[in-house]
C-alpha positions as YAML, in Angstrom:
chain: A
units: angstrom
residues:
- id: 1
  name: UNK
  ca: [0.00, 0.00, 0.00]
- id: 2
  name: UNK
  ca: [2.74, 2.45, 0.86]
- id: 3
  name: UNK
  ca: [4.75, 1.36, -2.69]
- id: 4
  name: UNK
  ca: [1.08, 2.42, -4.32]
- id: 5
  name: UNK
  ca: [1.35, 5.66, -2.34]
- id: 6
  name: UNK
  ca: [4.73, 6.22, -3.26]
- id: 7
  name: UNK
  ca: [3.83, 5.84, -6.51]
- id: 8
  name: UNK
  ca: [0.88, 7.78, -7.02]
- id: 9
  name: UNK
  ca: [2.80, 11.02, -5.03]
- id: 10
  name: UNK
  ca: [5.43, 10.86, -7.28]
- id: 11
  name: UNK
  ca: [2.79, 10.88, -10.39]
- id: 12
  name: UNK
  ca: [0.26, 13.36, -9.26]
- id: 13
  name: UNK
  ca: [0.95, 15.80, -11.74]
- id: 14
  name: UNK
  ca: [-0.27, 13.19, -14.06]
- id: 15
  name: UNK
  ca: [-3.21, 12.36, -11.65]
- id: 16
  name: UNK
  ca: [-3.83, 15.76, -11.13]
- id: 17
  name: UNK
  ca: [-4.31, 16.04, -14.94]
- id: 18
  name: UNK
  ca: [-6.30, 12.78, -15.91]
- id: 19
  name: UNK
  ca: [-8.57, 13.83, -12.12]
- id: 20
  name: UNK
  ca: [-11.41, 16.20, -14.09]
- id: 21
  name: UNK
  ca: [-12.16, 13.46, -17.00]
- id: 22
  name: UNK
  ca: [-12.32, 10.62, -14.13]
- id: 23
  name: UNK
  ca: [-14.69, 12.72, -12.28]
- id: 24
  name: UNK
  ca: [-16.92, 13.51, -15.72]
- id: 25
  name: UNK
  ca: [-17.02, 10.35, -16.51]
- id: 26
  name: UNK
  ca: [-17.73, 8.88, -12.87]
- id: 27
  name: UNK
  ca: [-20.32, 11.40, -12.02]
- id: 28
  name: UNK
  ca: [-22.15, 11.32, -15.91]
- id: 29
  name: UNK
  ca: [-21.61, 7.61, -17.07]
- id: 30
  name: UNK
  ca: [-21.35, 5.14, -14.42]
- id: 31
  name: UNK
  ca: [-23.27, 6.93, -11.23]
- id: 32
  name: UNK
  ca: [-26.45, 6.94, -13.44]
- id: 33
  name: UNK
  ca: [-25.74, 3.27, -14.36]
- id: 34
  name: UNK
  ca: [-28.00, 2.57, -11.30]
- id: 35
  name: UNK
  ca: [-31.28, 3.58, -12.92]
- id: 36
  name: UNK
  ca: [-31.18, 0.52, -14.83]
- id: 37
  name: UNK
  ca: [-32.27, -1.40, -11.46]
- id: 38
  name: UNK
  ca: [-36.07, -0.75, -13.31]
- id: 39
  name: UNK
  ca: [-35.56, -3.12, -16.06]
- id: 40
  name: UNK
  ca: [-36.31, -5.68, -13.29]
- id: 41
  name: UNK
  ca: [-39.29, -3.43, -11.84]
- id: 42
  name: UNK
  ca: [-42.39, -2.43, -12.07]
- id: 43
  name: UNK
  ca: [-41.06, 1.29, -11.66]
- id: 44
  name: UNK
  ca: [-43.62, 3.68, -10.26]
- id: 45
  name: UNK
  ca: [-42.58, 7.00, -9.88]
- id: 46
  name: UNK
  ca: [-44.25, 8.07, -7.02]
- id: 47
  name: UNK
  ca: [-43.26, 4.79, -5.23]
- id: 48
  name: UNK
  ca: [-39.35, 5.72, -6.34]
- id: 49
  name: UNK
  ca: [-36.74, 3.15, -7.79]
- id: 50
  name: UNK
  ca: [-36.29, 1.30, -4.48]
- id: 51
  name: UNK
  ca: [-39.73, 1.55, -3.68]
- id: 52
  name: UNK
  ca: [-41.04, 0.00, -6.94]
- id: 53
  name: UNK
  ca: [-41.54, -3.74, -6.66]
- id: 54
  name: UNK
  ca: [-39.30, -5.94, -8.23]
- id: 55
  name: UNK
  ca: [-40.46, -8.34, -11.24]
- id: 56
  name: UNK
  ca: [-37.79, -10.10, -12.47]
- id: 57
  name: UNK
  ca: [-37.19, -10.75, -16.38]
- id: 58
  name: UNK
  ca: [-40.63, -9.90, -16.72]
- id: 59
  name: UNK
  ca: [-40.28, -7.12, -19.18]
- id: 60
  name: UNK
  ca: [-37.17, -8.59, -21.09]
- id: 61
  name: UNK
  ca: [-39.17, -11.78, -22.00]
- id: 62
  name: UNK
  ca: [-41.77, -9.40, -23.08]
- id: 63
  name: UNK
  ca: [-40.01, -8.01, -25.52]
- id: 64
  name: UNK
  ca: [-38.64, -11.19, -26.73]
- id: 65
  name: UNK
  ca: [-42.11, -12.51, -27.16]
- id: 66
  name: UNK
  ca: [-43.50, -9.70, -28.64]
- id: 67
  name: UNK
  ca: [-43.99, -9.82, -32.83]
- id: 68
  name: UNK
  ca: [-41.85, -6.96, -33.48]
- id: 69
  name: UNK
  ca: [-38.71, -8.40, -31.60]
- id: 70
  name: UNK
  ca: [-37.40, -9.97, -35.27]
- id: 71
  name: UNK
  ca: [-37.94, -6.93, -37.12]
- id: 72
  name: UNK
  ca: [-36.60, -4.54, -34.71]
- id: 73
  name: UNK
  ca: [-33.07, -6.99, -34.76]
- id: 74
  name: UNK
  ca: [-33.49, -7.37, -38.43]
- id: 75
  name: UNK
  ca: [-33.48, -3.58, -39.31]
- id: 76
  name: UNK
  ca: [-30.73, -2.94, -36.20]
- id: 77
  name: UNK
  ca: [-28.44, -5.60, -37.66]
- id: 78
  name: UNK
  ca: [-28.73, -4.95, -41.43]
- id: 79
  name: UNK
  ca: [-28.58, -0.96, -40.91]
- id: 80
  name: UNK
  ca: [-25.14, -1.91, -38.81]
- id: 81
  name: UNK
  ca: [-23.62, -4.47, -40.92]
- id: 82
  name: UNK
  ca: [-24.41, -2.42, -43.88]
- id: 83
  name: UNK
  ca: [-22.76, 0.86, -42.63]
- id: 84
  name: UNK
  ca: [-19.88, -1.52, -41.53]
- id: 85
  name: UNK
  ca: [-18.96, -2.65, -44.87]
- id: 86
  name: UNK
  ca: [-19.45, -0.14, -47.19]
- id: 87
  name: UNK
  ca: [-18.34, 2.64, -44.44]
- id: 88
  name: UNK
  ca: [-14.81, 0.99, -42.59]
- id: 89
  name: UNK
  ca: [-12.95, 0.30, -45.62]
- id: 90
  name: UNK
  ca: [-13.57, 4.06, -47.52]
- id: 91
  name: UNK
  ca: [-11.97, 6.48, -45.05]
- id: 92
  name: UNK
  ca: [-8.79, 4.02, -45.44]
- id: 93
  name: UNK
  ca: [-8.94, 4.20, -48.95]
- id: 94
  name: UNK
  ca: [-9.69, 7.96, -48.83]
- id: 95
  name: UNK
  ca: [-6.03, 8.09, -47.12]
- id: 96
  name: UNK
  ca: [-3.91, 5.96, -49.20]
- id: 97
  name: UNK
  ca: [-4.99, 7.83, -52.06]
- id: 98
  name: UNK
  ca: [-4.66, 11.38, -50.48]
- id: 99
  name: UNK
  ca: [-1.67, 10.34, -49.22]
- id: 100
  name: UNK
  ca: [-0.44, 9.52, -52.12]
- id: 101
  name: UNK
  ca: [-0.82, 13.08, -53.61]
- id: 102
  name: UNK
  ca: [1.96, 15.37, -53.31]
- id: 103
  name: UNK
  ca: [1.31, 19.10, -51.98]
- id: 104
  name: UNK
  ca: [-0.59, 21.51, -53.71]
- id: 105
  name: UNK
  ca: [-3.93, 22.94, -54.32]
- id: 106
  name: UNK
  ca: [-6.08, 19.71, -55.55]
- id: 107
  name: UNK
  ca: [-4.49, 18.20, -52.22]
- id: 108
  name: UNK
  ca: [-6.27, 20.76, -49.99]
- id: 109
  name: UNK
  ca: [-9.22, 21.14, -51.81]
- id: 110
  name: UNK
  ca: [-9.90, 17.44, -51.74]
- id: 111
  name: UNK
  ca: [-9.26, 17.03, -48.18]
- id: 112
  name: UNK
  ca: [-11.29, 20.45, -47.54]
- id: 113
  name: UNK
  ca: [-14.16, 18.86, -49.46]
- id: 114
  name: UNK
  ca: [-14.47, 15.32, -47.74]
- id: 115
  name: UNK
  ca: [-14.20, 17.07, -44.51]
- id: 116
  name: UNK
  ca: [-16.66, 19.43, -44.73]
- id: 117
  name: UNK
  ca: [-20.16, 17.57, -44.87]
- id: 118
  name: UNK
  ca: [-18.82, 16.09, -40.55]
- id: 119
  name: UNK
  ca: [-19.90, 19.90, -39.49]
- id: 120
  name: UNK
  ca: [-23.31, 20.01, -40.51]
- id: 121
  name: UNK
  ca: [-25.62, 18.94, -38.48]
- id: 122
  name: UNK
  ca: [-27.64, 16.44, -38.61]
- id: 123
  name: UNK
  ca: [-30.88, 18.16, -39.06]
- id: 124
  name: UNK
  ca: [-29.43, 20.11, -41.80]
- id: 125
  name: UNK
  ca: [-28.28, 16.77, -43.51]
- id: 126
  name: UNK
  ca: [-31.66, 15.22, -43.18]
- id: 127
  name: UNK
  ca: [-33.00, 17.92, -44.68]
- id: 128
  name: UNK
  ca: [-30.90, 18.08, -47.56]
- id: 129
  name: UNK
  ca: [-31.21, 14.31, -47.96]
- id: 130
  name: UNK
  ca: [-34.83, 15.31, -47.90]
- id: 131
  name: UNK
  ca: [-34.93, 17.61, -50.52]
- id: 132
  name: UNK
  ca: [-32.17, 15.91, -53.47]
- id: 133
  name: UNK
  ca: [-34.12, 13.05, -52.92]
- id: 134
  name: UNK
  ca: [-38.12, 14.86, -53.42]
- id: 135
  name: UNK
  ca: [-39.72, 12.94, -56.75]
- id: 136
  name: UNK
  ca: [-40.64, 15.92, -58.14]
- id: 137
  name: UNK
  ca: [-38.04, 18.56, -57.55]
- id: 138
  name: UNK
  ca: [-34.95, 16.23, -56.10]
- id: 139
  name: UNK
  ca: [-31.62, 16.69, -57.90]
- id: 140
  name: UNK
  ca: [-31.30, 12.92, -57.89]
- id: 141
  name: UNK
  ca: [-34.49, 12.34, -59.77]
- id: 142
  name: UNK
  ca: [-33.61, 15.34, -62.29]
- id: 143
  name: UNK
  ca: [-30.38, 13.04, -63.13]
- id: 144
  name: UNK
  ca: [-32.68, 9.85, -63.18]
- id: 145
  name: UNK
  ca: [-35.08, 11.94, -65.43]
- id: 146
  name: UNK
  ca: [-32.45, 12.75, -67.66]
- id: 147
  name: UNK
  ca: [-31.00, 9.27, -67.60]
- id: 148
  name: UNK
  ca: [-33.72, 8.03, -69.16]
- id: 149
  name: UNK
  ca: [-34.91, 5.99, -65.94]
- id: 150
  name: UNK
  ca: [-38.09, 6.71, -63.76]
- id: 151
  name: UNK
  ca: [-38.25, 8.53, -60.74]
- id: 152
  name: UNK
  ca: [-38.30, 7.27, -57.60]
- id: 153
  name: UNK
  ca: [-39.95, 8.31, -54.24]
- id: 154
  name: UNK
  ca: [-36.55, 6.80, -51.95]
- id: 155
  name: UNK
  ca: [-38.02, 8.23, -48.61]
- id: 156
  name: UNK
  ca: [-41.54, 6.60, -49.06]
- id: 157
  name: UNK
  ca: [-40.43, 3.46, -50.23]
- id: 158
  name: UNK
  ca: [-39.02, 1.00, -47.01]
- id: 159
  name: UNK
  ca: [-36.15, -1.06, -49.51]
- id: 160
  name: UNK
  ca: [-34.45, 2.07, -49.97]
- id: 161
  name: UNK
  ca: [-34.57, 3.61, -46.41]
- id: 162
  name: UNK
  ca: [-31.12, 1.63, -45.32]
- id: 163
  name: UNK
  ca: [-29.42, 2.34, -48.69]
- id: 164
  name: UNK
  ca: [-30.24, 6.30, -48.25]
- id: 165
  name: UNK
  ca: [-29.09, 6.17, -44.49]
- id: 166
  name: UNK
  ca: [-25.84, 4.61, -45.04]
- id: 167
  name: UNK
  ca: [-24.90, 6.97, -47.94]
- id: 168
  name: UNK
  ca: [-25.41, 9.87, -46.42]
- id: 169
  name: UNK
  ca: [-23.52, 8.29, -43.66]
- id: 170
  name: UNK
  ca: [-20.37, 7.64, -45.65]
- id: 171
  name: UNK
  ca: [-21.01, 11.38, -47.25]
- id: 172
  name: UNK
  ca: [-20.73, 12.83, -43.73]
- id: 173
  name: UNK
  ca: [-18.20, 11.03, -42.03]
- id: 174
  name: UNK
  ca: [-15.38, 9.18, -44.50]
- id: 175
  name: UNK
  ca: [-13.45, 12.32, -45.17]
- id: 176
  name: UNK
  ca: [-13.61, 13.07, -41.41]
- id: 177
  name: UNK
  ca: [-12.61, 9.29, -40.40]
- id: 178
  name: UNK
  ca: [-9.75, 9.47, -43.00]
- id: 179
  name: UNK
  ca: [-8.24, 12.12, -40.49]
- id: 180
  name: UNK
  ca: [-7.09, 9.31, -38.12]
- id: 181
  name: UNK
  ca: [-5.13, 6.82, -40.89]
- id: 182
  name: UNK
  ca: [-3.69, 9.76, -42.28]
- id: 183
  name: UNK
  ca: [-2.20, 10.72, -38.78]
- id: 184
  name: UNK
  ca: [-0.57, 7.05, -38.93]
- id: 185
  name: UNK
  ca: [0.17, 6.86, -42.58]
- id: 186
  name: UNK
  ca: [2.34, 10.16, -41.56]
- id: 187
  name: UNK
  ca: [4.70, 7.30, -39.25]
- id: 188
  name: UNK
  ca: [5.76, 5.65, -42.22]
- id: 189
  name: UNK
  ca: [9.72, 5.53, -42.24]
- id: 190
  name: UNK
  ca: [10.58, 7.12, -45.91]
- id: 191
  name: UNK
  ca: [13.75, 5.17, -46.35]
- id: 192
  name: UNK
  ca: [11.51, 2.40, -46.59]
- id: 193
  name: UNK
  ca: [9.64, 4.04, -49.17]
- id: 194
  name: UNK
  ca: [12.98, 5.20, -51.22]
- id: 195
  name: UNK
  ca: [14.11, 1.23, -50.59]
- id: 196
  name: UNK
  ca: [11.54, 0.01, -52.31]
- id: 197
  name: UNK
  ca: [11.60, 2.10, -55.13]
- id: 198
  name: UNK
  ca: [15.55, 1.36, -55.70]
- id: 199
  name: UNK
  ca: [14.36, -2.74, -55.64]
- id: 200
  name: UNK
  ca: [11.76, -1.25, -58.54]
- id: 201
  name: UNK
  ca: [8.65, -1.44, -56.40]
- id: 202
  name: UNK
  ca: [5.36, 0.02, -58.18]
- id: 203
  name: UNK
  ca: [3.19, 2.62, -56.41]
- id: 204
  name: UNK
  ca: [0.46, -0.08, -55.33]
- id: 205
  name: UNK
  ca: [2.96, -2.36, -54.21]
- id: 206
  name: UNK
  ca: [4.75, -0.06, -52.04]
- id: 207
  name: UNK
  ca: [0.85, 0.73, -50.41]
- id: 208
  name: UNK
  ca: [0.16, -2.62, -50.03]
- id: 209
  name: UNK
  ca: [3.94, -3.80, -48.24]
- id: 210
  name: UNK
  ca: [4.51, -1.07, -47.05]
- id: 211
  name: UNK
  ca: [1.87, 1.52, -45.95]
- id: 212
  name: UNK
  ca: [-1.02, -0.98, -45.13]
- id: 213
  name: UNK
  ca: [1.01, -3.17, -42.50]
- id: 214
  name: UNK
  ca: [2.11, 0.49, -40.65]
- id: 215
  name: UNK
  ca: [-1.46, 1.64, -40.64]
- id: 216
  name: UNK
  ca: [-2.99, -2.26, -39.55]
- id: 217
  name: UNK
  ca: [-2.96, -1.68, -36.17]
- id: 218
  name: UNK
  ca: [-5.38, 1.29, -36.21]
- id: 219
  name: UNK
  ca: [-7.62, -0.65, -38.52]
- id: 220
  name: UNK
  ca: [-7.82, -2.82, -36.01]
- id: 221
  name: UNK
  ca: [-8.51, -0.90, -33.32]
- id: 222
  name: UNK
  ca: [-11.02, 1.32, -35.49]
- id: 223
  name: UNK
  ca: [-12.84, -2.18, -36.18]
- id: 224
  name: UNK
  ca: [-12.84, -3.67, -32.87]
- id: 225
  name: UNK
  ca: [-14.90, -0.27, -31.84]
- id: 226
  name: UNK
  ca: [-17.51, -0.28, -34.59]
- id: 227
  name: UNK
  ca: [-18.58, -3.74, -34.19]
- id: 228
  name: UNK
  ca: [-18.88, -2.86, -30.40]
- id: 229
  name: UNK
  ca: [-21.31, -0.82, -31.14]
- id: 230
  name: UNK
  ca: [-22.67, -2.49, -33.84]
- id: 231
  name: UNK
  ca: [-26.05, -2.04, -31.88]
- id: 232
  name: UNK
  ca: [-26.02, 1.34, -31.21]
- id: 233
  name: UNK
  ca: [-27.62, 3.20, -33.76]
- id: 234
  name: UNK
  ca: [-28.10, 7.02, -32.93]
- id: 235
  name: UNK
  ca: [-32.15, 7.06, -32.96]
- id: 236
  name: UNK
  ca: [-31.72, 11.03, -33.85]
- id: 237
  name: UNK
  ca: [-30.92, 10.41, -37.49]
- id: 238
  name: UNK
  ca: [-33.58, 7.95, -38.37]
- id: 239
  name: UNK
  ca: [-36.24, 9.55, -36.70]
- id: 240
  name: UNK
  ca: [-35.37, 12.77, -38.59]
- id: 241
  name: UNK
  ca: [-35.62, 10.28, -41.95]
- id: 242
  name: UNK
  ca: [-38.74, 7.97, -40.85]
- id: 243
  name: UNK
  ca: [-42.38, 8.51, -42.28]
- id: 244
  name: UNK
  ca: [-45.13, 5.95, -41.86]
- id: 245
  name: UNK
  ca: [-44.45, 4.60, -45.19]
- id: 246
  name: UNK
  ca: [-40.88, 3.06, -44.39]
- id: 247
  name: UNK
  ca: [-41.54, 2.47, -41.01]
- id: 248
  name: UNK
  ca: [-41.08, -1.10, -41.75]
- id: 249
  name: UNK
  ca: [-36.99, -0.94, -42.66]
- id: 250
  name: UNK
  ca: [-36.69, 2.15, -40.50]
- id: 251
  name: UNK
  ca: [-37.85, 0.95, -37.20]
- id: 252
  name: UNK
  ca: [-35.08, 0.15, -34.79]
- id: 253
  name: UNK
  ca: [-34.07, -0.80, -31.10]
- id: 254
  name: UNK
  ca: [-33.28, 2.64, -30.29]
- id: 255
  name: UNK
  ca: [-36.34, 4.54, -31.90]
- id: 256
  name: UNK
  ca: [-37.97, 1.72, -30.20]
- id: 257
  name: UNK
  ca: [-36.54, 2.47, -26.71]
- id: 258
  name: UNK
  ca: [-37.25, 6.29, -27.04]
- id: 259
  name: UNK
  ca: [-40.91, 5.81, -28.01]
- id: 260
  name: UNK
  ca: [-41.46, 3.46, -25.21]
- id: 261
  name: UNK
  ca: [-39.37, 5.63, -22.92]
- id: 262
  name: UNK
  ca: [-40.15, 9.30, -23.61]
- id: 263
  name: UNK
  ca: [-43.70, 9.19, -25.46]
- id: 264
  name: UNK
  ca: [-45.41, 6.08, -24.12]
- id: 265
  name: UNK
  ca: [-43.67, 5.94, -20.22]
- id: 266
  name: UNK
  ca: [-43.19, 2.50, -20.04]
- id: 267
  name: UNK
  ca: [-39.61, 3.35, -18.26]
- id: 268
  name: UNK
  ca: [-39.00, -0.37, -16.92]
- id: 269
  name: UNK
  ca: [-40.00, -1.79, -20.06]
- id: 270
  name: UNK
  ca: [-37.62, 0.91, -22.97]
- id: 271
  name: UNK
  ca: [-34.86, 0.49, -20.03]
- id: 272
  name: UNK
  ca: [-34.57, -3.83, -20.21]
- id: 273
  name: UNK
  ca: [-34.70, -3.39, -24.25]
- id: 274
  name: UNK
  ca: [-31.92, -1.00, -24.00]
- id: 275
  name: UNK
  ca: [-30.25, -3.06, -21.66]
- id: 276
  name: UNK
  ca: [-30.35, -6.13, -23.96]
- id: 277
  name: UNK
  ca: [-29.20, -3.76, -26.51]
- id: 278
  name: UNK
  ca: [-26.31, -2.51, -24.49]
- id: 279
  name: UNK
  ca: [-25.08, -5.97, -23.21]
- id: 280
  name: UNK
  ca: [-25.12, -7.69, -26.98]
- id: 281
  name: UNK
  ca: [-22.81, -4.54, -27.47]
- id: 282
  name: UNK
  ca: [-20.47, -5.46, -24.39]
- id: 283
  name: UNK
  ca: [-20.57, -9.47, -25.69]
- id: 284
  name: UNK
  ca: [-19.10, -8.40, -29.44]
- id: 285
  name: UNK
  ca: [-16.91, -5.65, -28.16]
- id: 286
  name: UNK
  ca: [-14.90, -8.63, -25.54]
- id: 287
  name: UNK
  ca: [-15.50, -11.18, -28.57]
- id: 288
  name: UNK
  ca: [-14.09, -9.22, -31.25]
- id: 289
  name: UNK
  ca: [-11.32, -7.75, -29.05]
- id: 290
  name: UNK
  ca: [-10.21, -11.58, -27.69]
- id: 291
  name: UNK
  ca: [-10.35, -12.75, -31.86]
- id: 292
  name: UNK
  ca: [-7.96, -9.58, -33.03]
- id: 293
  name: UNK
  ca: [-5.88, -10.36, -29.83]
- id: 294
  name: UNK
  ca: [-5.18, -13.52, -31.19]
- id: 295
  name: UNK
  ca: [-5.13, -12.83, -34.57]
- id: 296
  name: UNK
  ca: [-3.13, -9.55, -35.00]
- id: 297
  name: UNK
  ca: [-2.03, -9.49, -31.38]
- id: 298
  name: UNK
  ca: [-3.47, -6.38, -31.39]
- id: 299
  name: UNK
  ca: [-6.64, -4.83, -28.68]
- id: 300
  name: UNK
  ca: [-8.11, -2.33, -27.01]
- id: 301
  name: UNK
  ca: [-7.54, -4.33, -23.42]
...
């Protein structure tokens, strides 16, 4: 105990730095943690969380009895999986090709154009989204129009609802999430570079030997955090995009959760599905870290 002490005196600068983000995240993340006691009550307010009685799984198997359990998994899972593949591989390939431009003005203008669409908001995007995609006045149906092909009404019609949701996503977001693999490209050792090049190595092969391995281990990492969260879809976005007409592709565990929660008060109830939600997050997250581990002997713990 007094080696401990010893230590942490000696460190408590560094405490004294890292003390105001323990305390955030104490006080704002796991204090509240308690409140999910109610998925296992009957939660009253007047009676209070302690007060309420308890019930057991009694709301969890309601929800996985209930018809719309399936389809709410379904549209969570494909939305995810779909954003996972066509988003995690772009922002790397946004980077080895930026990268691979020297200085100059088509350099900054690139990188000042993917950026740009992470600052607006997400209202604003919705409503853009909203208004290329109208069937009458839509950009994207003036192209189809001209095309030769029909129009299309994408925000009324459910089978395009995750197509439209993960584009935009990769719109916002993969000149933003290039940020981070350019950071590592920028640790590549040169000389290996001008090595290569003496042994006659083409462009491509000197990405794939050489600049790939250095920026693996962020891949990784990058990976290992969006399939723990593979289950978390912000409800924000597609509540801003969902109409009665696509509610069947566009309803998902967390739209579900804040309609039970906020609009219908069934708090015990919204808080078990979230909970399921949130623990099939914590299962992948340990799973995929323990398989990259192995793998790549590379993790986030």
């Amino acid at each position: 105990m007094s080696e401990t002490w010893k230590k942490i005196k000696k460190n408590r600068q560094l405490y004294l730095f890292i003390l105001p983000a323990f305390l955030v995240i104490l006080i704002f993340s796991y204090i509240p943690m308690y409140g999910i006691i109610i998925a296992f009550k009957d939660y009253v307010p007047a009676l209070g969380i302690w007060g309420s009685p308890w019930v057991g799984f009694k709301h969890f198997q309601r929800f996985f009895d209930s018809y719309y359990f399936w389809d709410l998994l379904k549209n969570t899972l494909g939305i995810s999986i779909y954003s996972l593949i066509v988003g995690f591989p772009l922002p790397i390939i946004l980077a080895l090709a930026l990268n691979e431009l020297k200085d100059g003005k088509f350099k900054k203008i690139t990188q000042t154009v993917t950026y740009a669409p992470n600052f607006i908001s997400v209202v604003v995007m919705v409503g853009m989204i909203v208004a290329f995609l109208n069937p009458s006045t839509g950009l994207i149906n003036h192209v189809l129009d001209f095309l030769g092909f029909e129009r299309m009404d994408f925000m009324s019609d459910p089978k395009w609802f995750k197509t439209v949701y993960v584009l935009s996503g990769v719109w916002q977001s993969t000149g933003w999430s290039s940020v981070i693999y350019l950071a590592a490209l920028s640790g590549v050792d040169p000389e290996l570079h001008e090595a290569a090049v003496v042994d006659g190595a083409s462009r491509l092969r000197r990405i794939w030997h050489i600049n790939l391995p250095t920026i693996r281990p962020t891949m990784v990492i990058l990976l290992i955090m969006s399939v723990g969260s593979i289950m978390s879809l912000g409800h924000e976005k597609i509540l801003l995009m969902q109409n009665p007409l696509n509610l069947e592709s566009s309803n998902v565990i967390s739209t579900f959760v804040y309609q039970q929660g906020l609009l219908d008060a069934q708090y015990s109830y919204a808080t078990a599905v979230g909970l399921f939600n949130s623990v099939i997050n914590a299962i992948l997250l340990i799973s995929v870290n323990k398989v990259a581990d192995k793998l790549n002997e590379t993790s986030l713990f």
